[in-house]
Backbone bond lengths (Angstrom), bond angles and torsions (degrees), N, CA, C in turn:
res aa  C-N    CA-C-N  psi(-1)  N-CA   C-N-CA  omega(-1)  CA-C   N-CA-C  phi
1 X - - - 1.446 - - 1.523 107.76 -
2 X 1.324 113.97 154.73 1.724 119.04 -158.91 1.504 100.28 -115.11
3 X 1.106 147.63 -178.49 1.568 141.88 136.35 1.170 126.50 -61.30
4 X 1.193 122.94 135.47 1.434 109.03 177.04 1.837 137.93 -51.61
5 X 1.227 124.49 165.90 1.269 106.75 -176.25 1.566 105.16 -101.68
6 X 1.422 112.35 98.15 1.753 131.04 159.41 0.937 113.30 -124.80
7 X 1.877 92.40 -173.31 1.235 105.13 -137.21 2.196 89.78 -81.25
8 X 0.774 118.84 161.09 2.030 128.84 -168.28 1.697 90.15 -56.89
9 X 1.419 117.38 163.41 1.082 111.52 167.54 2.011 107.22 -96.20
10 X 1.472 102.09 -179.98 1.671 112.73 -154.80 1.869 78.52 -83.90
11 X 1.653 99.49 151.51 1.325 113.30 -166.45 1.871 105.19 -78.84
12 X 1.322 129.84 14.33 0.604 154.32 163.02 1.483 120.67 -41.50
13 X 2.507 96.17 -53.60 1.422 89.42 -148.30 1.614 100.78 -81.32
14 X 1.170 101.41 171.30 2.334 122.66 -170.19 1.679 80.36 -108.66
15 X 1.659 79.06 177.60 1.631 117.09 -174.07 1.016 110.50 -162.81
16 X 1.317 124.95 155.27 1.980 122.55 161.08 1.109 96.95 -148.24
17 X 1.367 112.30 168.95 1.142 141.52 153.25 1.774 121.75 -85.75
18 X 1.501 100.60 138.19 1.487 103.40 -171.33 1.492 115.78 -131.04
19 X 1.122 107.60 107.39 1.391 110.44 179.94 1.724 117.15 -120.83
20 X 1.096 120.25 56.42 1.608 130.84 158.07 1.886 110.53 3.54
21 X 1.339 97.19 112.45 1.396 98.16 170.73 2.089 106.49 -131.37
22 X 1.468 90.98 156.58 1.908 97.03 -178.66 1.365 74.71 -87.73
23 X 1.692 90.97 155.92 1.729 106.34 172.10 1.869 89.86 -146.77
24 X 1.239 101.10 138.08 1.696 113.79 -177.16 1.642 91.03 -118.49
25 X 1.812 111.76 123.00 1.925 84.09 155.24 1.224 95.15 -128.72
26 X 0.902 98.14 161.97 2.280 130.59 -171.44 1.187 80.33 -97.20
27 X 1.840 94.43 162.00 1.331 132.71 -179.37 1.664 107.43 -68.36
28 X 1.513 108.87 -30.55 1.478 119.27 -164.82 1.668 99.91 -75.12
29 X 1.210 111.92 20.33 1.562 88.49 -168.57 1.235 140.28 86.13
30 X 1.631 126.06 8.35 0.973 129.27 -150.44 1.704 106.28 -143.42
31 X 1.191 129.36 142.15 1.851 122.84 156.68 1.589 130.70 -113.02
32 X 1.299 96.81 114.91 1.712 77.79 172.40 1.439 106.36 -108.58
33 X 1.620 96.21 156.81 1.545 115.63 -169.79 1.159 123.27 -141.60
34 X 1.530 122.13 160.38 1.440 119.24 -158.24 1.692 101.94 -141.71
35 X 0.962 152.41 -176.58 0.940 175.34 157.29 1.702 112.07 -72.97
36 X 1.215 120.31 126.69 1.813 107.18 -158.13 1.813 87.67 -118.91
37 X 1.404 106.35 2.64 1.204 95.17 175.80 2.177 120.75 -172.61
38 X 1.076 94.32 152.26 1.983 79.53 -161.76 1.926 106.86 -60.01
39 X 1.072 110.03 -59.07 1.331 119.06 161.56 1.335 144.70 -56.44
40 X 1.095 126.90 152.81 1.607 135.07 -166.24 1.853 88.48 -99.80
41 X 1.178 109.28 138.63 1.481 106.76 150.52 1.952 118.17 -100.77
42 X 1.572 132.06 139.84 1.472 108.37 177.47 1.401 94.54 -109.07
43 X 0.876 113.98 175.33 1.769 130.72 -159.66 1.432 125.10 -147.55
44 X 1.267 146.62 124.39 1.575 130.65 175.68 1.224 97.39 -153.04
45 X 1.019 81.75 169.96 2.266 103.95 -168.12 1.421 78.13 -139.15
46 X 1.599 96.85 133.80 1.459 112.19 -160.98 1.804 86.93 -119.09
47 X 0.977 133.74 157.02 1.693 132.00 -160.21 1.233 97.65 -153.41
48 X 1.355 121.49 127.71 2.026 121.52 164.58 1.381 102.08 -133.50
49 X 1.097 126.45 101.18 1.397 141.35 164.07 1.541 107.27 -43.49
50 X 0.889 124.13 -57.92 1.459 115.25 -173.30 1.670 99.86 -110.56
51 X 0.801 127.11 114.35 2.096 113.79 161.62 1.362 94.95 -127.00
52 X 1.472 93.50 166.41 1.919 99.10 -156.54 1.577 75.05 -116.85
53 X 1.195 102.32 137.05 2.134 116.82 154.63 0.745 100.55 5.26
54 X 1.327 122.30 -69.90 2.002 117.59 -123.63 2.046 86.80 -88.10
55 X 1.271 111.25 -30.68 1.657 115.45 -176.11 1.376 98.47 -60.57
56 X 1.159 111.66 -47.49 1.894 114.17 -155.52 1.696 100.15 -71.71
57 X 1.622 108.56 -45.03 1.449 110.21 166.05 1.543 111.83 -39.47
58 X 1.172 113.57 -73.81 1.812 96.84 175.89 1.207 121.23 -49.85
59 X 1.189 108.64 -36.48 1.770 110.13 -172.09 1.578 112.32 -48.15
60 X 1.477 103.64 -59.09 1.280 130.50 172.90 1.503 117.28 -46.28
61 X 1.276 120.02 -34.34 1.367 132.00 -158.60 1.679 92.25 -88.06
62 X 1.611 112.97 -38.90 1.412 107.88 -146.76 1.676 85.90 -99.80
63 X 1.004 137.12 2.20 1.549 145.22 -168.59 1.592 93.84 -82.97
64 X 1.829 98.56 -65.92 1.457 110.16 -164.20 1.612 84.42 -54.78
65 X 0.708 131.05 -92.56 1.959 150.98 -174.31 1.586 103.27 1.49
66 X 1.126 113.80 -57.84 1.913 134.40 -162.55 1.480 104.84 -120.58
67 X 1.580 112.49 24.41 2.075 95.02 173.76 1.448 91.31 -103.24
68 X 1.661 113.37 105.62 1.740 124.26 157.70 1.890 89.56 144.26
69 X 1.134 114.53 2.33 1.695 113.23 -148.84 2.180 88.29 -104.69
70 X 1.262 107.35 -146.85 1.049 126.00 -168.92 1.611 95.05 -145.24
71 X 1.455 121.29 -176.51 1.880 132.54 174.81 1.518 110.29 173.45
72 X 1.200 96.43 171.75 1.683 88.13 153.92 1.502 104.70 -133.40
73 X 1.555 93.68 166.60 1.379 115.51 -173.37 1.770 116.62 -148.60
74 X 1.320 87.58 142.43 1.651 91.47 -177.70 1.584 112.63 -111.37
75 X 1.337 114.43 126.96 1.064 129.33 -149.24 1.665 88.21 -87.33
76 X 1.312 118.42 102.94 1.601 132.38 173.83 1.538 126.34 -42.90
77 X 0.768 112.45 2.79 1.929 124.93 -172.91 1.794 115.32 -129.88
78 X 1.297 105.26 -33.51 1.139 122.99 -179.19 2.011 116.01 -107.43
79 X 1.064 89.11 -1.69 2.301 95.88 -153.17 1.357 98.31 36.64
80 X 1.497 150.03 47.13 1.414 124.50 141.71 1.600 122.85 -92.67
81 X 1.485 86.17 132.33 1.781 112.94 178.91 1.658 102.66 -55.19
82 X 1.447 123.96 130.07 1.283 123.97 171.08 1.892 101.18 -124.83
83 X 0.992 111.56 146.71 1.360 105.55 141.67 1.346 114.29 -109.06
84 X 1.860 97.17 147.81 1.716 87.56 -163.65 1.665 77.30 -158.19
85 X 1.855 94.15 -164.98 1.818 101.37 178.59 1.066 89.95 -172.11
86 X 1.851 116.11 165.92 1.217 128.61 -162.32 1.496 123.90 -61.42
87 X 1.276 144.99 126.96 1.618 128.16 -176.36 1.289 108.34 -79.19
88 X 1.362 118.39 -22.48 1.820 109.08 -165.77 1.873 90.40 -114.03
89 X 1.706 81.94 178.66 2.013 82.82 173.95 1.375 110.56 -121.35
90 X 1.530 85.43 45.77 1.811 88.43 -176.76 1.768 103.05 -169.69
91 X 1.370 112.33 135.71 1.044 131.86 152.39 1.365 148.61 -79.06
92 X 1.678 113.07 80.31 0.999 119.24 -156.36 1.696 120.42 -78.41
93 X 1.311 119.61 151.97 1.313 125.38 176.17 1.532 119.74 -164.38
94 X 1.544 128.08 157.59 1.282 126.49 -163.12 1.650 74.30 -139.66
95 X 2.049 110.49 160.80 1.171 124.01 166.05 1.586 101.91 -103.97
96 X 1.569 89.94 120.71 1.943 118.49 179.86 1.697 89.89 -62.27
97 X 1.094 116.35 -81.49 1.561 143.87 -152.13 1.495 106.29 -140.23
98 X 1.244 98.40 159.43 1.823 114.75 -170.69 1.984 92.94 -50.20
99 X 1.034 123.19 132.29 1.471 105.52 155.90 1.678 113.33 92.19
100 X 1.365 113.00 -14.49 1.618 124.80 -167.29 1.541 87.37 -136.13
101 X 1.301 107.50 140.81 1.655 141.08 146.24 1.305 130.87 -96.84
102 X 1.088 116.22 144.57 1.681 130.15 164.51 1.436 110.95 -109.18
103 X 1.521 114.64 102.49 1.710 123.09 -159.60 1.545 96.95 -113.11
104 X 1.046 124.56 115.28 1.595 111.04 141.00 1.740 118.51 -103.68
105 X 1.399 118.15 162.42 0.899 137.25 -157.59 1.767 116.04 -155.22
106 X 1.238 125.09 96.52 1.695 116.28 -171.23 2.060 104.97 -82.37
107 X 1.599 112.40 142.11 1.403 90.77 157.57 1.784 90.80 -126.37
108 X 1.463 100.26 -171.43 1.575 124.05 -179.86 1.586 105.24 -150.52
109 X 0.990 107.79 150.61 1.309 130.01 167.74 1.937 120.18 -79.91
110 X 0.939 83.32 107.26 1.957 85.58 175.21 1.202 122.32 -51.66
């Protein structure tokens, strides 16, 4: 399954990289740490300040469709292909203006 075709998200949205580490600290002042896992996970919260209906309708459609699943996605700033899947279990949004939304949406990389 692909992403849907809308409108780009607002240049706004961030990303990181996540790489989980154990951290132990001693009494002496000190931490040692390890790596809690071989891989990095990357992450972004994708943000559209304005989306018109008819976008959020797909959005919405392809959320319900692919929330627990896998897709791909092309990372809009860069064109790199990820496969990834939703981070939250919910698709959040507020109404901007009559007819326009303010959607965010997080993904991650598997």
């Amino acid at each position: 399954m692909a992403w849907p075709s809308i409108a780009a998200p607002t240049y706004s949205t961030g990303g990181e990289v996540y790489r989980p580490q154990v951290r132990t600290e001693f009494e002496g002042n000190y931490v040692q740490s390890r790596p809690r896992s071989t891989r990095a996970t990357r992450r972004w919260t994708l943000v559209w300040n304005a989306m018109t209906e008819a976008n959020f309708s797909t959005l919405d459609a392809f959320f319900i469709a692919n929330a627990g699943t896998t897709f791909s996605w092309t990372e809009p700033v860069t064109s790199t292909s990820y496969t990834v899947r939703f981070s939250e279990d919910s698709l959040k949004w507020t109404h901007s203006d009559k007819g326009v939304r303010s959607v965010q949406v997080g993904l991650e990389t598997i």
